[in-house]
N, C-alpha and C positions, 0 to 999 in steps of 0.2 A: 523412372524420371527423378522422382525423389533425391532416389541415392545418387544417381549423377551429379545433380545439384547441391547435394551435401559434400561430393567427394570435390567439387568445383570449388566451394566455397572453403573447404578446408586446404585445398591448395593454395589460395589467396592468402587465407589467414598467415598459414605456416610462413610463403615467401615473407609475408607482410613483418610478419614476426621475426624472420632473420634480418631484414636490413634494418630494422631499428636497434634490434642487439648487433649488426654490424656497424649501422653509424654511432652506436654507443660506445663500443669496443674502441673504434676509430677514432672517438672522441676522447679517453681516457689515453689512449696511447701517444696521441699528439703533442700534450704537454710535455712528456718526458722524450721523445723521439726528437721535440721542438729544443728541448735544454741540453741534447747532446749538441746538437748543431750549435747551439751559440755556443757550449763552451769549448767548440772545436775554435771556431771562426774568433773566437776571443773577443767578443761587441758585448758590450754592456747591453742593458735594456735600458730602453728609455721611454718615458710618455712625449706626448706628441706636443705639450708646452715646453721642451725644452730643446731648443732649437742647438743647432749643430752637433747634437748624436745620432747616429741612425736607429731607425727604431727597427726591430727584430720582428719579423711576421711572422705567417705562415709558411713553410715552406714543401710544398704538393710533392714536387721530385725527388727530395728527402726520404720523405713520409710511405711514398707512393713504393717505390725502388725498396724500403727497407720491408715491405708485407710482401714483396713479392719473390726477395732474394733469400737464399739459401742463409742456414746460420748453426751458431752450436750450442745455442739453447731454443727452446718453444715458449716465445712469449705469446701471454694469454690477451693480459689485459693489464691496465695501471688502476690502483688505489691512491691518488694525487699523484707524488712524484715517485712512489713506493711501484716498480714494476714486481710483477707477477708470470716469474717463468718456472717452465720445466726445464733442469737441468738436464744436459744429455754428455754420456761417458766421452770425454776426449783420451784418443789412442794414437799416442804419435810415437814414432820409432824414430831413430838417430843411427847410425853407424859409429857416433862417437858417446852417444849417451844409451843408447840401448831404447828399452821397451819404456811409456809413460805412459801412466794410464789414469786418468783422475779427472772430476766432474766440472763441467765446464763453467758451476757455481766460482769457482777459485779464480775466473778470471775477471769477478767481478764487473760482468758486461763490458769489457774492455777497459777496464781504468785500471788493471794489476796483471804482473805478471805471475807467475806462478811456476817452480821448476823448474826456471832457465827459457819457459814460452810463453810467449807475448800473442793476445788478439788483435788483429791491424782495426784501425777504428778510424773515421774521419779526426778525433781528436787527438790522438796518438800521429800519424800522418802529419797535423799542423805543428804537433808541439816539439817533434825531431827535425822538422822538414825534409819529411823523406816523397819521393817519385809516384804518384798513388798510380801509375802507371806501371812502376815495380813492387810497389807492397800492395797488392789489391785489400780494399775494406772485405772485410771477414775472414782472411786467411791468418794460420796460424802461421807464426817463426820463430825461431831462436833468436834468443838475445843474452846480453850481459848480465852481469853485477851493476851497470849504470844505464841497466832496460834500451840498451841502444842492439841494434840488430848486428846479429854476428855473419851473416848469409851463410850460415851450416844447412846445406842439406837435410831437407828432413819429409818422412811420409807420414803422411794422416790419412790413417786409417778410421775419424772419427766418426760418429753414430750423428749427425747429423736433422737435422728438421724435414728434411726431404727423406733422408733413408728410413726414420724412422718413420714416416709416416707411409712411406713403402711397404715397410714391414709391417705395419696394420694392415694397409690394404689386401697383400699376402695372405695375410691369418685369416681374413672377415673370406675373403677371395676360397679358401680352404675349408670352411667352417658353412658356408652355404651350401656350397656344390657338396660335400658330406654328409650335410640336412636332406638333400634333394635325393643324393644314390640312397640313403639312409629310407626313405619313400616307397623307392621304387624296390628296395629290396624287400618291405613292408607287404605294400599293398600291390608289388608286378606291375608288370608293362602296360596290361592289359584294362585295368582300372582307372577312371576316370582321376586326372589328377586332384589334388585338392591343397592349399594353404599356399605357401609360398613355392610346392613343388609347379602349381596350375600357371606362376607369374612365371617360373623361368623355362619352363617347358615347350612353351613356343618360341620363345626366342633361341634357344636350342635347334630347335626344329628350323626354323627361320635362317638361321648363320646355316647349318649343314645342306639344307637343299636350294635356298639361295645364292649361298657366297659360295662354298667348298664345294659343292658337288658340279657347279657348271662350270666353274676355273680350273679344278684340279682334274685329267681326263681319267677315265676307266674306273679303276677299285681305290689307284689309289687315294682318294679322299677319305679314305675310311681312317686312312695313317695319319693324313695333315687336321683334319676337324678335332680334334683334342687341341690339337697347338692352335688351332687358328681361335677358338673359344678362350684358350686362356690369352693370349691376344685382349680378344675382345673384349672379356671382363675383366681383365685387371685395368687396363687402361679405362675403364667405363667406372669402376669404384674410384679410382686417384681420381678421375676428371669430378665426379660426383663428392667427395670430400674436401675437393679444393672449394668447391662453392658455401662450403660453411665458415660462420665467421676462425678466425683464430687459426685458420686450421694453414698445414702446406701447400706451397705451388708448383707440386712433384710435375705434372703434365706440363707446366709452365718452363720447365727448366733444360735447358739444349742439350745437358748432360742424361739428364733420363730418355730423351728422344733420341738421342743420339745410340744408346745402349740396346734400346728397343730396336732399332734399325738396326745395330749391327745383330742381334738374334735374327730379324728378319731376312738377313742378307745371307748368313749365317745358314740358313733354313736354303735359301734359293740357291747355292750354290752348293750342297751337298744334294739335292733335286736336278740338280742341272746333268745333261748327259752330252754324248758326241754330236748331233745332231744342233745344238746349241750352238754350241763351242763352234762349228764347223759353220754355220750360219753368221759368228760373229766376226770369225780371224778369215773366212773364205765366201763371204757372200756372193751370192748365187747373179751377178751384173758382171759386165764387161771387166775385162783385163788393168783396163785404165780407172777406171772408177774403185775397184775394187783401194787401190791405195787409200782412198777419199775417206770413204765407206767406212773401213774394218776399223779404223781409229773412234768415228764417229761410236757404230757399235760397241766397241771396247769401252768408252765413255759411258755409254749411256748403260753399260751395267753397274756403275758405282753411282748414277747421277737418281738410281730409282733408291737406295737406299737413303739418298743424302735428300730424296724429296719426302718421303715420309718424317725425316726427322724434324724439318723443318716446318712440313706443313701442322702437325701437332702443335709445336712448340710453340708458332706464328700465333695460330687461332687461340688457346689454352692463353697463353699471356695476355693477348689483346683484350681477351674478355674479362680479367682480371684489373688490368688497367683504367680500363673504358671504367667499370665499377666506382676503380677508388677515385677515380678522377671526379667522378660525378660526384661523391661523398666529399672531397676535397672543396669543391665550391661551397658545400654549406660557412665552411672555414675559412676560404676567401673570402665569401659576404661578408660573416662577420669579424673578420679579422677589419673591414672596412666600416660597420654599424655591427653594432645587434642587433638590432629590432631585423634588419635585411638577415644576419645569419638565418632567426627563428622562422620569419618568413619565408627562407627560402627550400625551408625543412623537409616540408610536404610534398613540394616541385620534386623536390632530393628522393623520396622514398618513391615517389611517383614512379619517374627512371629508372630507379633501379630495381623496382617490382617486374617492371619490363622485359629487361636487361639481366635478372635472375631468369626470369620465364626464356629467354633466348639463349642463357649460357647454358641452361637446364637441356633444352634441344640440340645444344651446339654438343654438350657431353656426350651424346650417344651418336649423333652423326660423326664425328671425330674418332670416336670409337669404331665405328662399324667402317668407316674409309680406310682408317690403318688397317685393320682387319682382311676386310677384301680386296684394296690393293697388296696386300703379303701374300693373299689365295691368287690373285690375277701372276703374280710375279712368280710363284713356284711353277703353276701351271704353264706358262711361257716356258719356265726353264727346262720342265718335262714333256713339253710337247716335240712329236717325233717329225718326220720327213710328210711333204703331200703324197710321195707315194706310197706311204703307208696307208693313208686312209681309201685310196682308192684300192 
């Protein structure tokens, strides 16, 4: 009982702990994320005795959209207007300039170009007047001598906030499951588990006679339960990293879901056999129907990958969002009093102690739904004729 209640209460503390170094983090980065936008938007600032300038606020959608979008550096945190990032390698190819390959430091958070490539910025966008409809904020392009955009074709290959925080996940993702075989090659099968081997060895267990063994029919689960585990746990680390302050919104992003799905689809349809196929393009109904039918079917083999990618990416953002938004009123309050900001602090951390505890449960249900609808989707694909079974 003790330790329950010790392990309870250090759960609180921890979340407790992160949303203040989240709304901290939040709070340092708003100033400067706040001074890009004005000097996009070209408004002075003004105090509120000086009537007919606008005065420059908060602005949540800004703020909200720039923690949650992809980028080509890792920003941490601000020291006043001093930001604090990790550079990450940009690698951009040309057909007419060749291979570039240099640190995304040189683009000076979008205010320089650098080697003939420009980062598109809300303030770059105002001061060319270009389409942000065709220059999306955050992508790379080619440009001049008078930093005007040249539309050269170009690919970026670069190392990204989301890739690389993929490729932790990756390493951590390798580096456990090698601790755990590392175990069992130790102390055998047969041995009571013990340390970190004891946390992941039921859920192990759990995924293979839960999810893989009742969906996938006969032996073959013995083939798809590796795949369907790394499924489960890489998706289960991104989900669980994204809820740290600073960190990426890999699971948040339609491009990652979207990748995951197509391996998933990828998976179902090398599983898939005649009896499938012959169910989709010749369903077993009338003559006339059959026309209605086989289109529907044919549909709804690309409509189950296009739901997992979505359903991730749906939930992963939302929760993300819901977050900042809630941290974002503190800055509303007080963008209208302080005394209401500090006030409304407590309310703030309150939520989102909540709202941690619920993204924390949403990360491994969202996990384990991708997971077992990937095992439900093979298993359909490999499943044989009714008169097989009888």
């Amino acid at each position: 009982m003790i330790s329950c209640n010790l392990l309870k209460h250090s759960l609180i503390a921890l979340l407790l702990a992160l949303n203040i170094i989240g709304v901290s983090s939040f709070a340092h980065a708003q100033p400067h994320e706040e001074k890009e936008t004005h000097d996009a938007s070209q408004h002075a600032l003004a105090t509120a005795d000086e009537p007919g300038e606008q005065k420059h606020g908060f602005d949540a959608k800004e703020v909200i959209l720039g923690h949650v979008k992809d980028a080509h550096d890792w920003h941490l945190m601000d020291f006043g207007e001093t930001p604090v990032t990790l550079p990450l390698p940009v690698i951009i190819y040309s057909k007419v300039r060749g291979l570039s390959v240099f640190s995304s430091s040189r683009f000076h958070h979008g205010h320089a170009a650098f080697d003939g490539y420009r980062l598109v910025n809300t303030h770059y966008l105002h001061e060319k007047g270009l389409d942000p409809a065709k220059y999306m904020d955050g992508k790379v392009i080619a440009v001049d001598g008078d930093d005007n955009p040249t539309g050269e074709e170009i690919y970026d290959f670069s190392m990204t906030k989301n890739i690389t925080s993929m490729l932790l996940a990756a390493v951590l993702l390798v580096i456990l499951m090698l601790n755990v075989a590392k175990a069992y090659r130790i102390r055998g099968s047969k041995q009571a588990p013990k340390g970190f081997q004891s946390l992941i060895e039921p859920v192990i267990i759990f995924m293979r006679d839960e999810v893989v063994k009742p969906n996938i029919p006969g032996k073959h689960y013995e083939r798809y339960t590796p795949f369907i585990l790394t499924i489960f746990f890489f998706i289960l680390i991104n989900n669980l990293l994204g809820l740290l302050p600073g960190s990426a919104n890999v699971t948040g992003n339609l491009a990652v879901t979207a990748a995951l799905a197509i391996i998933s689809f990828i998976a179902i349809l090398f599983s898939s056999n005649k009896h499938f196929w012959g169910h989709i393009f010749n369903p077993p109904v009338p003559l006339g129907v059959k026309f209605i039918l086989a289109p529907v079917e044919l549909i709804g083999v690309f409509t189950k990958p296009i739901s997992l990618m979505i359903r991730l990416f749906a939930n992963i953002l939302a929760g993300h969002i819901i977050i900042l938004s809630i941290i974002s009123l503190v800055f509303i309050f007080g963008s209208l009093n302080k005394i209401a900001g500090y006030g409304f602090l407590p309310v703030t951390i309150a939520f989102n102690i909540v709202m941690m505890m619920l993204e924390l449960l949403v990360a491994f249900i969202q996990a384990f739904i991708f997971a077992n609808l990937t095992a439900v989707f093979i298993g359909q694909a490999m499943e044989g004729g009714h008169d097989e079974h009888h």
